[in-house]
TORPA-367109 format. One record per residue (C-alpha): residue in three letters; x, z, y. Coordinates in nm, 3 decimals, padded with zeros to 5 digits. Each point is the difference from the previous one (the first is absolute). Example, Ala and Ser with C-alpha at 12.3 -4.5 7.8 and 13.67 -1.06 7.14 Angstrom:
BEGIN
kolza|X|Z|Y
Ala|01.230|00.780|-00.450 .
Ser|00.137|-00.066|00.344 .
***
This chain:
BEGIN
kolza|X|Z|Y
Unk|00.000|00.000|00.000 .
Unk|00.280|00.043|00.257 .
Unk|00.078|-00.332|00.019 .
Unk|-00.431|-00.064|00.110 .
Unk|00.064|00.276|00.270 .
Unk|00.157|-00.155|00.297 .
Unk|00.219|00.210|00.310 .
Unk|-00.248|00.065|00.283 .
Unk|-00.211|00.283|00.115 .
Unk|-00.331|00.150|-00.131 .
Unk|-00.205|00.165|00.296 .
Unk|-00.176|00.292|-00.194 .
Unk|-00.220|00.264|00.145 .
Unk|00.094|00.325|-00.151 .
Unk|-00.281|00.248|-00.126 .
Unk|00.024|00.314|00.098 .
Unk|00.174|00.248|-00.225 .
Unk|00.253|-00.233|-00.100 .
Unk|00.342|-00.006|00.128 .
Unk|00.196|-00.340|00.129 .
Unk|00.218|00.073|-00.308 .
Unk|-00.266|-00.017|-00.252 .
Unk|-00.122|-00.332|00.166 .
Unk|00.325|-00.116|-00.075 .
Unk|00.063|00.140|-00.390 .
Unk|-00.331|-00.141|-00.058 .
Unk|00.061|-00.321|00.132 .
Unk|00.300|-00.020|-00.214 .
Unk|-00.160|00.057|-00.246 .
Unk|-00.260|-00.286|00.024 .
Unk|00.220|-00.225|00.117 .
Unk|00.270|00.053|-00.227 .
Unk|00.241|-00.064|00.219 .
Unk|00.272|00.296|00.098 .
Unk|00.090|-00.065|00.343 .
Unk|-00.321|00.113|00.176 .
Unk|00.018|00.203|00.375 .
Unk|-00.196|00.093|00.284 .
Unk|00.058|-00.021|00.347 .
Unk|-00.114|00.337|00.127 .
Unk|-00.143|00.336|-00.150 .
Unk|-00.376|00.100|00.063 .
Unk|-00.054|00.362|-00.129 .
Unk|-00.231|00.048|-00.293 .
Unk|-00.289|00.124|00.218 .
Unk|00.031|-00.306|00.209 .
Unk|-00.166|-00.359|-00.046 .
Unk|00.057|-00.367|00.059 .
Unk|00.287|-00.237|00.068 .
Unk|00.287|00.000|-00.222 .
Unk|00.191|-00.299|00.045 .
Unk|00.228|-00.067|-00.388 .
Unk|00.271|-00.204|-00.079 .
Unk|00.066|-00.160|-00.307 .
Unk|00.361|-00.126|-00.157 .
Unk|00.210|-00.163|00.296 .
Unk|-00.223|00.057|00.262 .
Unk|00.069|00.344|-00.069 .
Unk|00.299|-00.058|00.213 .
Unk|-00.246|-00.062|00.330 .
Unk|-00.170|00.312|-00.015 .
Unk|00.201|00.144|00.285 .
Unk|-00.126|-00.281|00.216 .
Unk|-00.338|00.074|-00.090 .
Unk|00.008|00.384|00.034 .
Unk|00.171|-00.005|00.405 .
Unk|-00.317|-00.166|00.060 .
Unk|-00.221|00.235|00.250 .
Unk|-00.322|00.153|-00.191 .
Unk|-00.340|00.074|00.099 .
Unk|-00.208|00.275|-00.171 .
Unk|-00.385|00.195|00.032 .
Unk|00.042|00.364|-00.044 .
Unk|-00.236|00.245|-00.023 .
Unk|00.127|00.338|00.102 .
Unk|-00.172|00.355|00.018 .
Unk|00.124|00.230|00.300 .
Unk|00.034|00.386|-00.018 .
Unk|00.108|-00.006|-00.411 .
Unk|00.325|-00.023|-00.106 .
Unk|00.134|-00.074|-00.337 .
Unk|00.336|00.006|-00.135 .
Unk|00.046|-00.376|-00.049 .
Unk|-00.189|-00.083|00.311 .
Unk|-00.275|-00.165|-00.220 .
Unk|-00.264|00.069|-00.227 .
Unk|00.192|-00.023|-00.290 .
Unk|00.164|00.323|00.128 .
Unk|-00.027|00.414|-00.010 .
Unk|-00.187|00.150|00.319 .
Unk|00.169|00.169|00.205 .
Unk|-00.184|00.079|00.281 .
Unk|-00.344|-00.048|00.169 .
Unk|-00.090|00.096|00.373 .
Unk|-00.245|-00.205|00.135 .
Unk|00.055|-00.215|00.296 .
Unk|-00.211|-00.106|00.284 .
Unk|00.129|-00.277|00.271 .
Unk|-00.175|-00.274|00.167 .
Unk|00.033|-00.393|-00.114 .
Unk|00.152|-00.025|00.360 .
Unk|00.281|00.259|-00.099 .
Unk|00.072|-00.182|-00.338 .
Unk|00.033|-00.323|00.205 .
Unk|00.241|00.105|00.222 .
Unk|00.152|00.177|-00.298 .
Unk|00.029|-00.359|-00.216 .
Unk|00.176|-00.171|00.342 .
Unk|00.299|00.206|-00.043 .
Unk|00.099|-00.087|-00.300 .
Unk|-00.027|-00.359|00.041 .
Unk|00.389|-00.151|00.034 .
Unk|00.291|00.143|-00.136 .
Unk|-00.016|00.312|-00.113 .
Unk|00.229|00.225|-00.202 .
Unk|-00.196|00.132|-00.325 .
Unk|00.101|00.256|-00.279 .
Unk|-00.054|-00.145|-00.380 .
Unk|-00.218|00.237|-00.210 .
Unk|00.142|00.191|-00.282 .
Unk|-00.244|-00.171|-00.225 .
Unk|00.129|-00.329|00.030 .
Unk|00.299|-00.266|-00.155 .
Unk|00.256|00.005|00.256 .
Unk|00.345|00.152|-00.176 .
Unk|00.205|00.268|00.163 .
Unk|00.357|00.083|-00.202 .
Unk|-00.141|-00.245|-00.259 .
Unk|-00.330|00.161|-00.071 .
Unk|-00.340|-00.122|00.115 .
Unk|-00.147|00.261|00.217 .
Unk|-00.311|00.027|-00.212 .
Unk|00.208|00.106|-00.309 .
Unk|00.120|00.264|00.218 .
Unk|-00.370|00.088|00.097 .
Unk|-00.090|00.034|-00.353 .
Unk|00.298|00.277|-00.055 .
Unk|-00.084|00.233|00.274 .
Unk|00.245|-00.144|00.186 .
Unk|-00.010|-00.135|00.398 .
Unk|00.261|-00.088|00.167 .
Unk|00.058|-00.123|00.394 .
Unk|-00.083|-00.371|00.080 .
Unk|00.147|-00.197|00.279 .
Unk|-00.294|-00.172|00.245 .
Unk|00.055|-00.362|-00.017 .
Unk|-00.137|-00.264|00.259 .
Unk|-00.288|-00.182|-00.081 .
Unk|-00.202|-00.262|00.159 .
Unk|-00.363|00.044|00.081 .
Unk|-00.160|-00.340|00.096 .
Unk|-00.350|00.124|00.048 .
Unk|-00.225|00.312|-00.100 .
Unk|-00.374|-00.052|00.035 .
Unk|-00.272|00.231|00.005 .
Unk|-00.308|-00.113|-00.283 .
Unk|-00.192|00.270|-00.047 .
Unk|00.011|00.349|00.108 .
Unk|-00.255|00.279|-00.116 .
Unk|00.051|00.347|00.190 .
Unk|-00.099|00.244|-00.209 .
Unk|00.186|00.359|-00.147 .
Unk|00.237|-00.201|-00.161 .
Unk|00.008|-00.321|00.175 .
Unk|00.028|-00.330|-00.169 .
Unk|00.163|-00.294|00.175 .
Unk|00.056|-00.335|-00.131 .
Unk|00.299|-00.237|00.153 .
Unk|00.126|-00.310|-00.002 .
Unk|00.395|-00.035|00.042 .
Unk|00.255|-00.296|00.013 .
Unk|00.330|00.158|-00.087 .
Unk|00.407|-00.090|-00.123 .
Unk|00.109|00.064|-00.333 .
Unk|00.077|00.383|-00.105 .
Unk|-00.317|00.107|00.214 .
Unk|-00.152|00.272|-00.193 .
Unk|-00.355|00.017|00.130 .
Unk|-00.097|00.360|-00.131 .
Unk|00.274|00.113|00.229 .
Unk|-00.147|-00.187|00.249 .
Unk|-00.339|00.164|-00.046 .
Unk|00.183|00.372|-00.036 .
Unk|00.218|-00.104|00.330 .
Unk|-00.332|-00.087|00.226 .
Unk|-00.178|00.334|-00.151 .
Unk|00.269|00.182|00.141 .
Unk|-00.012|-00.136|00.281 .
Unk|-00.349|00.132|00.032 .
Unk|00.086|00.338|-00.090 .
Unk|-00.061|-00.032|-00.332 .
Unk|00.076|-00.157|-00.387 .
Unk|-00.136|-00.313|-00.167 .
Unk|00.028|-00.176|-00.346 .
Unk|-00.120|-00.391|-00.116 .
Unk|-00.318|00.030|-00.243 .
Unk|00.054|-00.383|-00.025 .
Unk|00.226|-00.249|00.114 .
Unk|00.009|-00.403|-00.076 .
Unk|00.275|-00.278|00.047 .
Unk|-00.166|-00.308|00.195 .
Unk|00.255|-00.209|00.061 .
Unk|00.397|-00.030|-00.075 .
Unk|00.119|-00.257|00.281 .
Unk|-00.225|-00.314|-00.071 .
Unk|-00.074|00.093|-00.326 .
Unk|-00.380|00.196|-00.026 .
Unk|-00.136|00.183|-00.252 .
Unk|-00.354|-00.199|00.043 .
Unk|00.264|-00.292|-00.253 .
Unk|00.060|00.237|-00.225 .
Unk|-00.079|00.036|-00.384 .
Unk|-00.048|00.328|-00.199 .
Unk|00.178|00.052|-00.312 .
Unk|-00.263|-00.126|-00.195 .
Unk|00.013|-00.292|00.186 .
Unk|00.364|-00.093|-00.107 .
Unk|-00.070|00.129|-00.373 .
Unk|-00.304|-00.272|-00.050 .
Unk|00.215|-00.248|00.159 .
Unk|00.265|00.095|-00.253 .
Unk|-00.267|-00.043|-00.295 .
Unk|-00.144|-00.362|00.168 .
Unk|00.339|-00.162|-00.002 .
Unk|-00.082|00.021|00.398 .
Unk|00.298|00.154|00.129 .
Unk|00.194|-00.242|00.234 .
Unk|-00.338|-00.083|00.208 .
Unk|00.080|00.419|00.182 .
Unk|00.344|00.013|-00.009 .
Unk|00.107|-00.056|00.368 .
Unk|00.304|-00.221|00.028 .
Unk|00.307|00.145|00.127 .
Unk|-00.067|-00.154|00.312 .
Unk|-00.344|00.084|00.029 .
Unk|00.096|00.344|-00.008 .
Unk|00.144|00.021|00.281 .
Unk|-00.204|-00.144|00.282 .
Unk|00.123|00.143|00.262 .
Unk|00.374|-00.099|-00.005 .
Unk|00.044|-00.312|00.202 .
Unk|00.043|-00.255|-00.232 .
Unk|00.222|-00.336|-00.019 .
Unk|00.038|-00.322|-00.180 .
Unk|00.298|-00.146|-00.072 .
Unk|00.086|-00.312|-00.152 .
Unk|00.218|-00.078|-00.354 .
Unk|00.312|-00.033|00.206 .
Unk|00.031|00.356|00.035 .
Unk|-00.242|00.186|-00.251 .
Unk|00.305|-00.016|-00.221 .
Unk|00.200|00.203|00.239 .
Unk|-00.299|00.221|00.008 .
Unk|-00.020|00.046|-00.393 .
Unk|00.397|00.080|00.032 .
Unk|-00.056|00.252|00.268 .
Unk|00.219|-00.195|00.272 .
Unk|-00.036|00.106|00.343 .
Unk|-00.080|-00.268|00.234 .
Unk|-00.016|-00.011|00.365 .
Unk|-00.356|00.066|00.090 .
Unk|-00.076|-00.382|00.158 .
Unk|00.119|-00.118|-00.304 .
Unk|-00.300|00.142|-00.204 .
Unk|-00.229|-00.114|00.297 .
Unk|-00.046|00.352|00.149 .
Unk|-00.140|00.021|00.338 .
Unk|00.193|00.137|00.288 .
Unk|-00.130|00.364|00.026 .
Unk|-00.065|00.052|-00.356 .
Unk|00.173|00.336|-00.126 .
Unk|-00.055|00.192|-00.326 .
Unk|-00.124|-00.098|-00.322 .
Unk|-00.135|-00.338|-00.068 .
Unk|-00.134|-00.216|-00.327 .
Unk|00.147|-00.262|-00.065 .
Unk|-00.219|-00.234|-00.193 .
Unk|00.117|-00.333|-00.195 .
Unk|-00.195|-00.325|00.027 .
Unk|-00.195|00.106|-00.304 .
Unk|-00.140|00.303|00.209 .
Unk|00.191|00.228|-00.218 .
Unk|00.171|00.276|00.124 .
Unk|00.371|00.010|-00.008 .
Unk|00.122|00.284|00.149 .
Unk|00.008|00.263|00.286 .
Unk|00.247|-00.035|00.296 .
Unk|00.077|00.214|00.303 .
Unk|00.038|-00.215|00.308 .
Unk|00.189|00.234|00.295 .
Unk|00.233|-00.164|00.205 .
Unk|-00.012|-00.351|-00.075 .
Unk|00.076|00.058|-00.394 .
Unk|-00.185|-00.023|-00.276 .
Unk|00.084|00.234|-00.288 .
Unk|-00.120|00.073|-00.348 .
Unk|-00.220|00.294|-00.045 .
Unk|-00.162|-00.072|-00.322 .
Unk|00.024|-00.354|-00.228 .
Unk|-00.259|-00.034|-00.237 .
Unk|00.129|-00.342|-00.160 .
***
């Protein structure tokens, strides 16, 4: 079956109470194929876009996951757990009471760059260890903020109540974590907040409203259907500018030469990572343009 599976990208919408890495192991599984990632870790409570690689376009993942995300989050204000979701231990409650108007202005701040401290429940690795294995032992240790980028943070629904529930909308850079987000604008109220939902919309150009389930991919496995939802390499990444180039110097390309950027046909202006795309409309590689060279980043053929 390997050979029927070709590298691309499956768009799946992850259920909740699954983890990123059992959308992977199980797509390995099906697929039967070993080399099998994901570009981007949703947390078990958490639904919707998971964007997967599969055999060489593994390799483009990166490209895919520095991609800004949007999300819908459902928080509750004036309850804090210890994983800031509902997948977590209460800690506290002490019920809350501010004005839509006060949220607002609350939301504005945070909307740029911000510097934000990751959760002890989550994957990033201090001395070699993900911070959630640390969690798990008792353990917490200090975390440096880190910058962030918040493109926008809407308001959708806010009920005022004891513990009020607020639902947003927010445009962010990779390594967001939007609990902490939540947590960060409850305390900024005078208070403590966890997610009781949250949902991946969009990954860059890539929206979760394309996306299959599991089961999806499995009957497609059983129907011999498989190529007709694997994304192409180059489909999968939409939003890197692309180029075509002609057979005088796609070989160069498959060799990983570096050319002078007019010699691939890139505009003046053009920096960062482009496709490059033979006549076929295949891709052949990834190349960083930055001061009028062109250089290998990833070569798929």
């Amino acid at each position: 079956m390997t050979d029927s599976v070709p590298a691309g990208f499956l768009l799946i919408d992850k259920p909740s109470g699954w983890t990123s890495h059992d959308v992977v192991a199980k797509l390995r599984g099906l697929l039967r194929v070993k080399k099998v990632g994901h570009a981007g870790t949703l947390d078990p409570m958490a639904t919707g876009l998971v964007v997967v690689g599969i055999q060489r376009a593994t390799r483009l993942l990166r490209f895919v996951q520095s991609a800004p995300k949007e999300y819908l989050a459902r928080a509750v204000f004036g309850v804090a757990t210890d994983s800031l979701d509902a997948d977590g231990a209460i800690l506290e409650r002490d019920p809350m009471d501010f004005a839509e108007a006060e949220l607002r202005e609350v939301m504005d701040r945070f909307v740029g760059t911000i510097a934000q401290i990751p959760p002890m429940v989550s994957a990033r690795k201090i001395g070699g260890k993900k911070l959630y294995e640390l969690a798990r032992q008792g353990v917490e240790v200090e975390r440096e903020a880190r910058d962030i980028e918040i493109h926008s943070l809407d308001l959708v629904e806010f009920a005022p109540q004891q513990y009020p529930e607020v639902v947003f909308r927010t445009v962010c850079s990779t390594g967001t974590y939007v609990r902490t987000l939540a947590d960060d604008m409850a305390q900024a109220l005078g208070g403590r907040a966890h997610l009781s939902a949250l949902r991946r919309i969009r990954n860059g150009s890539l929206h979760v409203e394309d996306a299959l389930s599991v089961g999806d991919v499995e009957k497609a496995v059983i129907e011999g259907t498989i190529r007709g939802i694997v994304l192409s390499p180059r489909e999968g990444l939409p939003d890197l500018p692309q180029i075509d180039v002609g057979s005088a110097v796609a070989a160069g390309i498959r060799n990983g030469l570096a050319f002078p950027a007019a010699a691939i046909g890139a505009g003046k202006g053009v920096v960062g990572p482009v496709r490059l795309v033979d006549e076929a409309g295949d891709l052949l590689a990834v190349y960083s343009l930055a001061e009028g060279r062109a250089t290998a980043e990833v070569v798929l053929s």
